[in-house]
mmCIF file of the N, C-alpha and C atoms, coordinates in Angstrom:
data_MODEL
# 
_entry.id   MODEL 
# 
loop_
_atom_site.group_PDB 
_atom_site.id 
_atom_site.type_symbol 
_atom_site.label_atom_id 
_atom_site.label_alt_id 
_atom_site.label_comp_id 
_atom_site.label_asym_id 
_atom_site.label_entity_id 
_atom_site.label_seq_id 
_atom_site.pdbx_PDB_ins_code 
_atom_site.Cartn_x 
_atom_site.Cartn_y 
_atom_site.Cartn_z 
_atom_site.occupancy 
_atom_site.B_iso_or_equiv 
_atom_site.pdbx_formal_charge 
_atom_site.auth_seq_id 
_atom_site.auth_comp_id 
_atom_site.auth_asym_id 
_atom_site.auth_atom_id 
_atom_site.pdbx_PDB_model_num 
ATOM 1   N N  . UNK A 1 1  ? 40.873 86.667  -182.018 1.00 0.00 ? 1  UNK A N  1 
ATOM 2   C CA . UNK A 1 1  ? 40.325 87.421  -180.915 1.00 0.00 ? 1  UNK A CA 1 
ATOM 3   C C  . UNK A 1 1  ? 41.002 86.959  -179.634 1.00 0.00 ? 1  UNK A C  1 
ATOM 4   N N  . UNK A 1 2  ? 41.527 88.036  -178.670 1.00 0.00 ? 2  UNK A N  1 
ATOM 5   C CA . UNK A 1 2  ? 41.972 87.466  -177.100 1.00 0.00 ? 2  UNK A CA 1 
ATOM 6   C C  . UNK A 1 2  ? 40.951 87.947  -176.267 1.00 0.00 ? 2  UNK A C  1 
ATOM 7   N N  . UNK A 1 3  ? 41.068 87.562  -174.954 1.00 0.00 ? 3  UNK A N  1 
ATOM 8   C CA . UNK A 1 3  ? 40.923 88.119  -174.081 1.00 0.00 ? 3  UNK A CA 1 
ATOM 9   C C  . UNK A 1 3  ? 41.606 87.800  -173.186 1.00 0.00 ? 3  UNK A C  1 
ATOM 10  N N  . UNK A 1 4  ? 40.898 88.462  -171.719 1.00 0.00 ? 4  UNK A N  1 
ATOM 11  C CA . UNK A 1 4  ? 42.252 88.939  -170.614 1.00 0.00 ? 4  UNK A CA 1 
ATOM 12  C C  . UNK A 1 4  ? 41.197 89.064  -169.649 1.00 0.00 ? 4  UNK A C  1 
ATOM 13  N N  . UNK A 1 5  ? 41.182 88.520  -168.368 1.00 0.00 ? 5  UNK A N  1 
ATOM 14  C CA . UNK A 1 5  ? 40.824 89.170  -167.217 1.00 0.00 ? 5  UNK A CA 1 
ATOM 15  C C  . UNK A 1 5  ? 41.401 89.817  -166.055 1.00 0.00 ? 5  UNK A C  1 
ATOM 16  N N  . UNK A 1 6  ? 40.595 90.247  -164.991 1.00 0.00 ? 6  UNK A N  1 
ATOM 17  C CA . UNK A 1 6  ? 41.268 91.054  -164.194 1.00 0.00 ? 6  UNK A CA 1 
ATOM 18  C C  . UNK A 1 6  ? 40.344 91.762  -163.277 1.00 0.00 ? 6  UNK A C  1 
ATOM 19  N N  . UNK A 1 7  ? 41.117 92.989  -162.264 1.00 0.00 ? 7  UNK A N  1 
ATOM 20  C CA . UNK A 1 7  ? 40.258 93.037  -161.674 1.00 0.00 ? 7  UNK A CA 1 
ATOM 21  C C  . UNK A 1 7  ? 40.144 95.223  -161.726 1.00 0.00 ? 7  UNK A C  1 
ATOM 22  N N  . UNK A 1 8  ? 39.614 95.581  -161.848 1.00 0.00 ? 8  UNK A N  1 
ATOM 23  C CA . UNK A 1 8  ? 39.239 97.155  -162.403 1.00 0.00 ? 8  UNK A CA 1 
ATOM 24  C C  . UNK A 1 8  ? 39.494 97.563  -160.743 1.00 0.00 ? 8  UNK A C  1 
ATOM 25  N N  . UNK A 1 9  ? 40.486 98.248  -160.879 1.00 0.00 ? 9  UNK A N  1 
ATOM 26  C CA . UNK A 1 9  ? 39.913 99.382  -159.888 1.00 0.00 ? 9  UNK A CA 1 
ATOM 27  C C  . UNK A 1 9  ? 39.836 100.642 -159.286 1.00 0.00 ? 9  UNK A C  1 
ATOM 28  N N  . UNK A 1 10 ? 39.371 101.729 -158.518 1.00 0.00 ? 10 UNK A N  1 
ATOM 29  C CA . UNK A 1 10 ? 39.505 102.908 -158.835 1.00 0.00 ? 10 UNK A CA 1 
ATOM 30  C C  . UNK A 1 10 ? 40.513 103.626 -159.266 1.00 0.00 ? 10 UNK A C  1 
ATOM 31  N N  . UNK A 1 11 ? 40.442 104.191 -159.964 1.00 0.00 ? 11 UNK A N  1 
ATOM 32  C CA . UNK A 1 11 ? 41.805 105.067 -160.863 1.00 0.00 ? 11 UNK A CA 1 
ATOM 33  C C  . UNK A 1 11 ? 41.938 104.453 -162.030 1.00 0.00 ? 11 UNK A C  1 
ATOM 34  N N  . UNK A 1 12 ? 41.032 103.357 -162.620 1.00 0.00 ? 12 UNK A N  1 
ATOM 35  C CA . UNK A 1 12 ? 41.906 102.509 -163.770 1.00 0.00 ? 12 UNK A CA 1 
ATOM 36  C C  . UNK A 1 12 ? 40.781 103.114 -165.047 1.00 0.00 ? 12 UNK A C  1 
ATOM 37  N N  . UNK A 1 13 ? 41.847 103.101 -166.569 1.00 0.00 ? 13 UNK A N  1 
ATOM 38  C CA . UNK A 1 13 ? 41.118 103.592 -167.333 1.00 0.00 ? 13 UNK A CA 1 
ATOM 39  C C  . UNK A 1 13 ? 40.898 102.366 -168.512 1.00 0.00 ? 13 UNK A C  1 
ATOM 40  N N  . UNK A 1 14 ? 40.002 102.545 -168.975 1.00 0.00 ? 14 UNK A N  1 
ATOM 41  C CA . UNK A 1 14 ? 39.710 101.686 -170.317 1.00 0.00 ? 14 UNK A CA 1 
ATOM 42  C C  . UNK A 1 14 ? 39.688 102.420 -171.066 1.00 0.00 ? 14 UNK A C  1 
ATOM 43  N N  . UNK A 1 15 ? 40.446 102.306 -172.167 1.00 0.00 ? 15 UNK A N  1 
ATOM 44  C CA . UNK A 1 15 ? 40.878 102.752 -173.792 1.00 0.00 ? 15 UNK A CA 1 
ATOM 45  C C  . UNK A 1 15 ? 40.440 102.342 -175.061 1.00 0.00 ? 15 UNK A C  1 
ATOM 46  N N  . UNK A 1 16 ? 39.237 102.817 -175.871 1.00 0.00 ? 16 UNK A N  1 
ATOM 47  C CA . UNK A 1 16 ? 38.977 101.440 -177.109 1.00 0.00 ? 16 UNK A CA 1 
ATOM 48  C C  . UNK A 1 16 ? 39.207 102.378 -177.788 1.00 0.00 ? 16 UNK A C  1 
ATOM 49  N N  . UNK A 1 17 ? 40.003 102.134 -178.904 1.00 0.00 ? 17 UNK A N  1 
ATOM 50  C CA . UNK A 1 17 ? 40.495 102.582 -180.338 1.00 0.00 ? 17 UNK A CA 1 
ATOM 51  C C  . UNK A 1 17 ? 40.039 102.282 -181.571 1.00 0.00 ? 17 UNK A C  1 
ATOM 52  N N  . UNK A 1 18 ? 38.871 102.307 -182.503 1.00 0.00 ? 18 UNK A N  1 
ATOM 53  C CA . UNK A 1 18 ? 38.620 102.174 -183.613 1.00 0.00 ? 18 UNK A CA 1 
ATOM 54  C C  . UNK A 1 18 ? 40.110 101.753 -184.140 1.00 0.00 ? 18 UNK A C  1 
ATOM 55  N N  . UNK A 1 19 ? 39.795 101.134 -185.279 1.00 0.00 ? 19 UNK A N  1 
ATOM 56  C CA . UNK A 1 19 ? 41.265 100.210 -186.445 1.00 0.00 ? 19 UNK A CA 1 
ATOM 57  C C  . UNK A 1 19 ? 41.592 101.528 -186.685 1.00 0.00 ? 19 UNK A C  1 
ATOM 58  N N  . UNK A 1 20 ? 41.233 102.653 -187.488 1.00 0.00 ? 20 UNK A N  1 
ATOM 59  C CA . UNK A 1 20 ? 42.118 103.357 -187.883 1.00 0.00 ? 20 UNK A CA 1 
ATOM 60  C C  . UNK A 1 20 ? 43.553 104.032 -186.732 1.00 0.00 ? 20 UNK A C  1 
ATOM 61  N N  . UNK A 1 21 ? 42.700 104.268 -185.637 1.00 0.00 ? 21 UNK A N  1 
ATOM 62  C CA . UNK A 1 21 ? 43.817 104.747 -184.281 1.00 0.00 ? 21 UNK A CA 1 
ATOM 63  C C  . UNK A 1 21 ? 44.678 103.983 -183.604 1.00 0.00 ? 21 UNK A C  1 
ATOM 64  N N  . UNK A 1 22 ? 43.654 102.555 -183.737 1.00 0.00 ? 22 UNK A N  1 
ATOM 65  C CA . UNK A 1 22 ? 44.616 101.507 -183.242 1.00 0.00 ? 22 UNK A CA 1 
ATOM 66  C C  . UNK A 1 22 ? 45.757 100.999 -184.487 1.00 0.00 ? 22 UNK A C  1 
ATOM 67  N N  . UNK A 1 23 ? 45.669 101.276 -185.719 1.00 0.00 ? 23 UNK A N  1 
ATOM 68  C CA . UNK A 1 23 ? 46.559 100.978 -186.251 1.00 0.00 ? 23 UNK A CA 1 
ATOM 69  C C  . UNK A 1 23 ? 47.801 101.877 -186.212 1.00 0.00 ? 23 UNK A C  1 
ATOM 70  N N  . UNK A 1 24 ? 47.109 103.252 -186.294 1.00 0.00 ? 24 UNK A N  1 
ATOM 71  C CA . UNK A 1 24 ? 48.667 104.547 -185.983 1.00 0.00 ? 24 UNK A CA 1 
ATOM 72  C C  . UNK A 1 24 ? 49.291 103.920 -184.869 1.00 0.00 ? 24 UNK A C  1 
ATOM 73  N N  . UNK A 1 25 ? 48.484 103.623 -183.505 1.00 0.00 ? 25 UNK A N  1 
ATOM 74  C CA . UNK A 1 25 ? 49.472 103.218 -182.601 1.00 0.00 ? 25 UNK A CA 1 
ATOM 75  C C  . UNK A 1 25 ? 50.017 102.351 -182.870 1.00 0.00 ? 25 UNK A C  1 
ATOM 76  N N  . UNK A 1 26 ? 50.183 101.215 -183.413 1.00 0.00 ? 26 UNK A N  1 
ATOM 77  C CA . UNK A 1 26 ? 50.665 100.312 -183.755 1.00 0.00 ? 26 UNK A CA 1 
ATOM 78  C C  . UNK A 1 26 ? 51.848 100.537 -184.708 1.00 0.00 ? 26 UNK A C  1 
ATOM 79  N N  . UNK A 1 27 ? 51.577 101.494 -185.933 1.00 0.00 ? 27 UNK A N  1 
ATOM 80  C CA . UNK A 1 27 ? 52.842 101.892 -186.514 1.00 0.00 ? 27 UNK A CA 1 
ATOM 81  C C  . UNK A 1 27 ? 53.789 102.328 -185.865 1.00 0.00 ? 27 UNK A C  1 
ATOM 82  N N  . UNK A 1 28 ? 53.786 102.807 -184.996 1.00 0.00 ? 28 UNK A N  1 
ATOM 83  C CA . UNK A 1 28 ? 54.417 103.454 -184.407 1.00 0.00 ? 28 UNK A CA 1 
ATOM 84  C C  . UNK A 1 28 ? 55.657 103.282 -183.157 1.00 0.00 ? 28 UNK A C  1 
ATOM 85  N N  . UNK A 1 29 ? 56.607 102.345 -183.695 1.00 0.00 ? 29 UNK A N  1 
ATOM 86  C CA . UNK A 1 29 ? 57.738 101.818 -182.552 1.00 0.00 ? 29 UNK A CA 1 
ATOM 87  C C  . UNK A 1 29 ? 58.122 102.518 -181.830 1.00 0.00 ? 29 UNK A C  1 
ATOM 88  N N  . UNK A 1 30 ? 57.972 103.120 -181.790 1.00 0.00 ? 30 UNK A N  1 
ATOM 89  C CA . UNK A 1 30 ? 58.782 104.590 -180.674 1.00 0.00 ? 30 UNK A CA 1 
ATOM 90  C C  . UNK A 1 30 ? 57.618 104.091 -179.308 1.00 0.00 ? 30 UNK A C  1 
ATOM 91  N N  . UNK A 1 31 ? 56.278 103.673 -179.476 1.00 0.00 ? 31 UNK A N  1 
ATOM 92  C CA . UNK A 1 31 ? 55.827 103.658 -178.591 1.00 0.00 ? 31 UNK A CA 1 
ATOM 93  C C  . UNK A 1 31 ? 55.888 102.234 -178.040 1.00 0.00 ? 31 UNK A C  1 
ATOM 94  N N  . UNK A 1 32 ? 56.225 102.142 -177.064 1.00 0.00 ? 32 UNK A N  1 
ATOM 95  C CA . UNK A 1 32 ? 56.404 100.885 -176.566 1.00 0.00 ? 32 UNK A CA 1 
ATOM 96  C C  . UNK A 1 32 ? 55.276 100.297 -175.544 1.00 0.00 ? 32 UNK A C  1 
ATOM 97  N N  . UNK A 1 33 ? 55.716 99.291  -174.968 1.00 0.00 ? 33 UNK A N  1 
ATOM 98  C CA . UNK A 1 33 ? 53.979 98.436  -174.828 1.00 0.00 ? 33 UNK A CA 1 
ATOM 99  C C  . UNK A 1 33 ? 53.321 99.592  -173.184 1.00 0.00 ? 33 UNK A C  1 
ATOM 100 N N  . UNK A 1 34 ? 53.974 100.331 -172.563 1.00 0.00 ? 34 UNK A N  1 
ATOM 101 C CA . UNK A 1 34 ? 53.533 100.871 -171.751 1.00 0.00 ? 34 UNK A CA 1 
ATOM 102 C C  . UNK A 1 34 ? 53.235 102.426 -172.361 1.00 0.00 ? 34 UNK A C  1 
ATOM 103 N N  . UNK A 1 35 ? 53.673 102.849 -173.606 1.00 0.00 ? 35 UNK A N  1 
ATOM 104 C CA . UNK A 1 35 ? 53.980 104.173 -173.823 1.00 0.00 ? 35 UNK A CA 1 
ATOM 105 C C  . UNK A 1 35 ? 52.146 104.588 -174.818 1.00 0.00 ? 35 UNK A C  1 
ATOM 106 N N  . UNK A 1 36 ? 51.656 103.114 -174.932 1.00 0.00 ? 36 UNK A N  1 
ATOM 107 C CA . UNK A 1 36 ? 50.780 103.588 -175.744 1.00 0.00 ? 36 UNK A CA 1 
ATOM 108 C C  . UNK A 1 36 ? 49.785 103.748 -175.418 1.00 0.00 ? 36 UNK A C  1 
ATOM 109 N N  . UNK A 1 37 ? 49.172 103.183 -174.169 1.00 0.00 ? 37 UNK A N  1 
ATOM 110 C CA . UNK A 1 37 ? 48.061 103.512 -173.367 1.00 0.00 ? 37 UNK A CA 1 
ATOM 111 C C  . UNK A 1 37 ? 48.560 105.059 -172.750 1.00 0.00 ? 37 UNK A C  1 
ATOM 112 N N  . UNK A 1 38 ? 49.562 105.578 -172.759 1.00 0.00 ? 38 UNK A N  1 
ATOM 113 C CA . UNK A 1 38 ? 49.745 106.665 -172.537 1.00 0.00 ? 38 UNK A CA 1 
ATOM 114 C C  . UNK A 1 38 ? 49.327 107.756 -173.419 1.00 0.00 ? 38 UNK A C  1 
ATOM 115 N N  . UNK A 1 39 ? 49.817 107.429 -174.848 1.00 0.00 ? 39 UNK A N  1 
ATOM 116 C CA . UNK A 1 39 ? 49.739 107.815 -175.515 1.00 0.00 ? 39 UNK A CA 1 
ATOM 117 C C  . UNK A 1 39 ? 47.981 108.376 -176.035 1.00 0.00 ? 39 UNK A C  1 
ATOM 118 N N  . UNK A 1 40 ? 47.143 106.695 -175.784 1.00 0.00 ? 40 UNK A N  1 
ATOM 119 C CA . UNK A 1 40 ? 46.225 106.932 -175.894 1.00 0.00 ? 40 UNK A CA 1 
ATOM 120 C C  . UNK A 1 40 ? 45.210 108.185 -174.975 1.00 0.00 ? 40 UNK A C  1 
ATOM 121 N N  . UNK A 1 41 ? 45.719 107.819 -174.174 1.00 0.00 ? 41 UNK A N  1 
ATOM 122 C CA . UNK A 1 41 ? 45.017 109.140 -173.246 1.00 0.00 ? 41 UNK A CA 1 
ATOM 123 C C  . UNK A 1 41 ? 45.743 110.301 -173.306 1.00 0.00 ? 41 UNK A C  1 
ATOM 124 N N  . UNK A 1 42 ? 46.540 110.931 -173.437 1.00 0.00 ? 42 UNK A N  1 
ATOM 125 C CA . UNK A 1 42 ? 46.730 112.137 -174.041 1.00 0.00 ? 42 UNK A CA 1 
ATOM 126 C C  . UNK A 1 42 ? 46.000 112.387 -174.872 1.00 0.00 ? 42 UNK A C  1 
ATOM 127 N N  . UNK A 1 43 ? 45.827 111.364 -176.170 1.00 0.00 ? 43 UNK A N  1 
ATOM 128 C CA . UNK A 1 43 ? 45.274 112.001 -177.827 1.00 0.00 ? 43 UNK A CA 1 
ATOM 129 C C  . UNK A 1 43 ? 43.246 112.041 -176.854 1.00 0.00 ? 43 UNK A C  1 
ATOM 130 N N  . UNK A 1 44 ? 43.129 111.618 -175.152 1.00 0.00 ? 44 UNK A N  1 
ATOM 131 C CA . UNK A 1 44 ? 41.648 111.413 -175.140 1.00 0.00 ? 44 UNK A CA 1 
ATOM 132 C C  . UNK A 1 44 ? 41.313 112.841 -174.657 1.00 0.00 ? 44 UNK A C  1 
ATOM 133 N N  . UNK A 1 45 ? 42.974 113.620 -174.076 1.00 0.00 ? 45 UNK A N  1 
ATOM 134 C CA . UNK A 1 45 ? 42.208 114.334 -173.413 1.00 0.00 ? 45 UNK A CA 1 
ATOM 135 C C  . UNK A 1 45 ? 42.191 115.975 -174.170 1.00 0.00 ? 45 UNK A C  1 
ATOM 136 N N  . UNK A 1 46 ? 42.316 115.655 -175.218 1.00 0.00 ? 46 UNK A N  1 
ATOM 137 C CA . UNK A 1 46 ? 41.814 116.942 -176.297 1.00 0.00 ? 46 UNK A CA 1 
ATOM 138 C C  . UNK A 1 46 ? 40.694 116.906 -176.738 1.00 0.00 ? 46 UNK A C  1 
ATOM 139 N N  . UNK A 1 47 ? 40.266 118.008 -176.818 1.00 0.00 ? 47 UNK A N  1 
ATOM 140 C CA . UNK A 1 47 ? 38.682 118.533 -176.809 1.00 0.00 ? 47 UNK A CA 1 
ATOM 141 C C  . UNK A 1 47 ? 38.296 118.399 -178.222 1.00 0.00 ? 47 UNK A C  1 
ATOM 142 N N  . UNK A 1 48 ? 37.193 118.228 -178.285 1.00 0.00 ? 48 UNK A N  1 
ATOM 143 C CA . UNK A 1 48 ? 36.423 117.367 -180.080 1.00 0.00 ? 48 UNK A CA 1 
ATOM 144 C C  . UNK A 1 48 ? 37.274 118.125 -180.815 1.00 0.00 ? 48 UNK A C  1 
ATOM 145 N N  . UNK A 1 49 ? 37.405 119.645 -180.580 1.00 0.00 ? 49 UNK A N  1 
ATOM 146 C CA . UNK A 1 49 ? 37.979 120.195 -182.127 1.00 0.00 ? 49 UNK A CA 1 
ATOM 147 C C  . UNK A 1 49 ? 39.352 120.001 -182.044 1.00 0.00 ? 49 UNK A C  1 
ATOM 148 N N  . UNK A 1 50 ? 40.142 119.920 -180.907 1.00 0.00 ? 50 UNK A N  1 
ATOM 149 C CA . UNK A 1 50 ? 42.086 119.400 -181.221 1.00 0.00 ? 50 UNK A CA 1 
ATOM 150 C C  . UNK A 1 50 ? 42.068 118.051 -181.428 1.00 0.00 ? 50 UNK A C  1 
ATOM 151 N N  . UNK A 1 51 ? 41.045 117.441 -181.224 1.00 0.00 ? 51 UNK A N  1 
ATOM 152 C CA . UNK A 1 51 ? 40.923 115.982 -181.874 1.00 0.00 ? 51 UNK A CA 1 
ATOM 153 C C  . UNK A 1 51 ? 40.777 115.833 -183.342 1.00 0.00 ? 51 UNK A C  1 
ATOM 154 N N  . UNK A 1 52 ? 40.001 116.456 -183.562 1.00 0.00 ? 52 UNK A N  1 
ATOM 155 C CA . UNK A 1 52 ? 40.265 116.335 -185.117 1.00 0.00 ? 52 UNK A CA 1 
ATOM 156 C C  . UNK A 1 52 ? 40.846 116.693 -186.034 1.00 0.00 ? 52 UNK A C  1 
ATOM 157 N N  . UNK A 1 53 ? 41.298 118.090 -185.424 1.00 0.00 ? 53 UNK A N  1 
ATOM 158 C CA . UNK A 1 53 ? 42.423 118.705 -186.280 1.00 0.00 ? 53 UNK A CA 1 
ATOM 159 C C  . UNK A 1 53 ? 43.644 117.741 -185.893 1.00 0.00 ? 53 UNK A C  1 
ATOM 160 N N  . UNK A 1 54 ? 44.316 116.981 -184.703 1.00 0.00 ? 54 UNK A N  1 
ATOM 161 C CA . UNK A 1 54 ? 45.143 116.376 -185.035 1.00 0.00 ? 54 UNK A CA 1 
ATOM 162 C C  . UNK A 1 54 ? 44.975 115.294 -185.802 1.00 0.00 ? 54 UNK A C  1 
ATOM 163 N N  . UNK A 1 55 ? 43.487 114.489 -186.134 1.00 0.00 ? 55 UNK A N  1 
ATOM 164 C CA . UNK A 1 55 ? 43.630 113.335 -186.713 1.00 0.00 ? 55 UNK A CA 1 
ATOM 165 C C  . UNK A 1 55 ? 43.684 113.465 -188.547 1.00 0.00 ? 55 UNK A C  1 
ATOM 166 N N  . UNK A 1 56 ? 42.799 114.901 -188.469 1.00 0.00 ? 56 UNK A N  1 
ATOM 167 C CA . UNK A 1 56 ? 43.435 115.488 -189.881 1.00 0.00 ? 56 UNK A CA 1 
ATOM 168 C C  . UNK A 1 56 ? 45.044 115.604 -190.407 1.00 0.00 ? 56 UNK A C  1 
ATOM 169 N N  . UNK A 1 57 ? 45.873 116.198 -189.530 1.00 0.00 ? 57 UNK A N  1 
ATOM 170 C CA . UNK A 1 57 ? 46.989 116.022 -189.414 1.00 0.00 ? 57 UNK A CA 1 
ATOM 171 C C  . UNK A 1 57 ? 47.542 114.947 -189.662 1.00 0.00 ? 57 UNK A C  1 
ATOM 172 N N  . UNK A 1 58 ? 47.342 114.109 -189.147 1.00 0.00 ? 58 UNK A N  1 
ATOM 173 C CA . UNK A 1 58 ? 48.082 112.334 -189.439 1.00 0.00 ? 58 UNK A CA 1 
ATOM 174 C C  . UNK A 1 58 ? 47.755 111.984 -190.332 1.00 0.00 ? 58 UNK A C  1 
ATOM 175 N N  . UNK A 1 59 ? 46.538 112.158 -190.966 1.00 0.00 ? 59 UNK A N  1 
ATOM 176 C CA . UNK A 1 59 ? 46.055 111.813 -192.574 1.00 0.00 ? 59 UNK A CA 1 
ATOM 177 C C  . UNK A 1 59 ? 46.645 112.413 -193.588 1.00 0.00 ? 59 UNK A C  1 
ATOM 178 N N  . UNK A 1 60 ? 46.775 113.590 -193.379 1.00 0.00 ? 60 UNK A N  1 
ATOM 179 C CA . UNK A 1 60 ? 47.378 114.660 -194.402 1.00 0.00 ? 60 UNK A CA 1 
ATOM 180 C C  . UNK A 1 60 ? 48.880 114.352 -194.526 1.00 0.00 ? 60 UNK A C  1 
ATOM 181 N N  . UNK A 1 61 ? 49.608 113.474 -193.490 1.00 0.00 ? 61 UNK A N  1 
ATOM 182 C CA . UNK A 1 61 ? 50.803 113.502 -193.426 1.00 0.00 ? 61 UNK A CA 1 
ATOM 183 C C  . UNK A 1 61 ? 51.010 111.891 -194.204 1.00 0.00 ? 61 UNK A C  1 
ATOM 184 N N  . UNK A 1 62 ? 49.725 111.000 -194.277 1.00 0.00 ? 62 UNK A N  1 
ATOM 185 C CA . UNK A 1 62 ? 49.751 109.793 -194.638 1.00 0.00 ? 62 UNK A CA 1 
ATOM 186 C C  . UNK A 1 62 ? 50.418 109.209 -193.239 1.00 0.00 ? 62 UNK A C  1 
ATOM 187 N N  . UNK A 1 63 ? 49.729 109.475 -192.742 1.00 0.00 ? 63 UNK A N  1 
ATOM 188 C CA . UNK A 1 63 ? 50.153 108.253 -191.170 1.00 0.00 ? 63 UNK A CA 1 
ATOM 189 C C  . UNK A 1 63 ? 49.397 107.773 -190.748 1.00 0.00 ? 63 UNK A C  1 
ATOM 190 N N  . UNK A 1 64 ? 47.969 108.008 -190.858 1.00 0.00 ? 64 UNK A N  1 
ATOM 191 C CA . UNK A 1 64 ? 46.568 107.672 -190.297 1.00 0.00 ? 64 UNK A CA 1 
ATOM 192 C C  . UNK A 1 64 ? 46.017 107.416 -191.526 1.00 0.00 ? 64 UNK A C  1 
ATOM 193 N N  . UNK A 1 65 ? 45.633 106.028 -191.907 1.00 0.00 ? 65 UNK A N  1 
ATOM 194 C CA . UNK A 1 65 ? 44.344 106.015 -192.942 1.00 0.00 ? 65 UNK A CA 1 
ATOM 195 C C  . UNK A 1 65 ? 43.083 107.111 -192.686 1.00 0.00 ? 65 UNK A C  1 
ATOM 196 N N  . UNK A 1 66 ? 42.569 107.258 -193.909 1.00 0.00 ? 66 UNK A N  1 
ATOM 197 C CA . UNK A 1 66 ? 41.139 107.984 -193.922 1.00 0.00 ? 66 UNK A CA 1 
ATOM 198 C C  . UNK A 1 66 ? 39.838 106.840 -193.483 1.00 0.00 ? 66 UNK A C  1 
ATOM 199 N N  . UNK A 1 67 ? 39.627 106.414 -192.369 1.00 0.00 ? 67 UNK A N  1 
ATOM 200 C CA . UNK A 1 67 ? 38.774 105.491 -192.198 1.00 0.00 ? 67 UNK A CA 1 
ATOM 201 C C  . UNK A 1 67 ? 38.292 106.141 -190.885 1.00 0.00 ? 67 UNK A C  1 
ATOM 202 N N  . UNK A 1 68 ? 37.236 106.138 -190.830 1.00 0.00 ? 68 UNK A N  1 
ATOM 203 C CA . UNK A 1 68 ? 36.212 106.302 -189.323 1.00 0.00 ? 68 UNK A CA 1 
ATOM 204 C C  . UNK A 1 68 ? 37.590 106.374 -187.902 1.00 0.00 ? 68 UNK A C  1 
ATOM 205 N N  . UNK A 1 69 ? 37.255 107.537 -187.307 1.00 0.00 ? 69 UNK A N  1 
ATOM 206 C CA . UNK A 1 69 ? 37.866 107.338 -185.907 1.00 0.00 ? 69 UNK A CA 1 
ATOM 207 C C  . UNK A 1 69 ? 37.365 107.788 -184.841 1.00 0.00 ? 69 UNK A C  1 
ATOM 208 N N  . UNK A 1 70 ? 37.607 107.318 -183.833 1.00 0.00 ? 70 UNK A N  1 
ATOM 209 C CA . UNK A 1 70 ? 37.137 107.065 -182.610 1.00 0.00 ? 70 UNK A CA 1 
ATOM 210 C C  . UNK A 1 70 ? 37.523 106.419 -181.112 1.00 0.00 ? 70 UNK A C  1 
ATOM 211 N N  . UNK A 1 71 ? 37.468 106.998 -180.656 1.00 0.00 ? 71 UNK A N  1 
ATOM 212 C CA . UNK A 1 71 ? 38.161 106.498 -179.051 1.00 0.00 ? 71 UNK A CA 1 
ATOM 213 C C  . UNK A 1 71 ? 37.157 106.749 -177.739 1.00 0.00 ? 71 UNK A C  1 
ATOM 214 N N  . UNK A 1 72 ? 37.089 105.673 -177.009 1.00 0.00 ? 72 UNK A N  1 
ATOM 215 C CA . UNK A 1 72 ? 36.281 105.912 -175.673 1.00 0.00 ? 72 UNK A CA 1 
ATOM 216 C C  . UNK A 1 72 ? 37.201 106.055 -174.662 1.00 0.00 ? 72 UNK A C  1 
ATOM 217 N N  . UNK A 1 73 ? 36.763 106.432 -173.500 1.00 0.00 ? 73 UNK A N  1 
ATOM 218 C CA . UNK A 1 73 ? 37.359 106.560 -172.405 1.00 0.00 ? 73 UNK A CA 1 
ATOM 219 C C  . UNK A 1 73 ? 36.605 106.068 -171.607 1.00 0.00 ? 73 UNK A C  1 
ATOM 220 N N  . UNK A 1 74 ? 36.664 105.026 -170.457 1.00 0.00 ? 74 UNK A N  1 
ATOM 221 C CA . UNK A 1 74 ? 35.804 104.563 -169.287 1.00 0.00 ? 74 UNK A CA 1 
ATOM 222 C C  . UNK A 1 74 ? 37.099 104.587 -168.339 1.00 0.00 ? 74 UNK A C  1 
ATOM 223 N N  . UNK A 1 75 ? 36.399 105.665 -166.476 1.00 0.00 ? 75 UNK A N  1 
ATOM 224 C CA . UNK A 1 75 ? 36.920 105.564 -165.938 1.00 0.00 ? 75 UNK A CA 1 
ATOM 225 C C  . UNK A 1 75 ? 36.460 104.515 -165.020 1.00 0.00 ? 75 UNK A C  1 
ATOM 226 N N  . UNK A 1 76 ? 36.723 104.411 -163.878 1.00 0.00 ? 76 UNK A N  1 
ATOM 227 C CA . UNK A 1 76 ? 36.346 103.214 -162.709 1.00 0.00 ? 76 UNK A CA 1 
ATOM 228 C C  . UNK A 1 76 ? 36.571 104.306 -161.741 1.00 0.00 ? 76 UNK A C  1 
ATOM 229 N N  . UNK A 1 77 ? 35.902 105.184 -161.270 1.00 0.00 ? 77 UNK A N  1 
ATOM 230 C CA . UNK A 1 77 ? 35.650 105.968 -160.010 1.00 0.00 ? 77 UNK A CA 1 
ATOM 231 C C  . UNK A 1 77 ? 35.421 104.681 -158.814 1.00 0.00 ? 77 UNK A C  1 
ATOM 232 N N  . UNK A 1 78 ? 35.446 105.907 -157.351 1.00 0.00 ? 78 UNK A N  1 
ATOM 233 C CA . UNK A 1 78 ? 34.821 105.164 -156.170 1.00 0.00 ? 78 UNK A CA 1 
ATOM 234 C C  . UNK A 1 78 ? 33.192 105.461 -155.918 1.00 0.00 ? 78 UNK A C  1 
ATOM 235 N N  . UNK A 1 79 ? 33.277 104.195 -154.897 1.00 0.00 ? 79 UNK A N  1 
ATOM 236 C CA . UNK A 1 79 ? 31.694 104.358 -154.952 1.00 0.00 ? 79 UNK A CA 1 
ATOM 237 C C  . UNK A 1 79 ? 31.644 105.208 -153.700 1.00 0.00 ? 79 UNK A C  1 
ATOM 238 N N  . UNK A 1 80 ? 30.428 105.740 -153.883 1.00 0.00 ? 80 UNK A N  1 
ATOM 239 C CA . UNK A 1 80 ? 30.307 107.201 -153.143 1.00 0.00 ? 80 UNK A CA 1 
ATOM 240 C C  . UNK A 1 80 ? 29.642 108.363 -153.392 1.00 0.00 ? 80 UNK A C  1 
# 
């Protein structure tokens, strides 16, 4: 287990990936250590049903295990 501190602030996003999503990203060298928090928020900002049809997709292709998936998004707005 790591951790990391720091300091959040407006505009910043938090990303949590269930193992199955966090492992695709991880297969995946093409994405590099800045490309995947990118990555991750693209795959956040499709709506429940292009979410699943793509994660069907990655399974069907054998790129994504069949295991539970899931992703949060937390933004850090201003106060106001």
């Amino acid at each position: 287990m790591s951790t990391a501190t720091g300091e959040l602030r407006a505009g910043d996003e938090l990303l949590l990936a269930t193992d199955a999503l966090a492992a695709w990203l991880l297969s995946h060298p093409e994405i590099d250590s800045g490309g995947a928090g990118k990555q991750l928020g693209n795959i956040a900002d499709l709506d429940h049903e292009l979410f699943t049809e793509w994660v069907q997709s990655e399974r069907d292709k054998s790129r994504m295990r069949n295991d539970d998936v899931a992703l949060i998004r937390m933004r850090v707005k201003t106060e106001g």
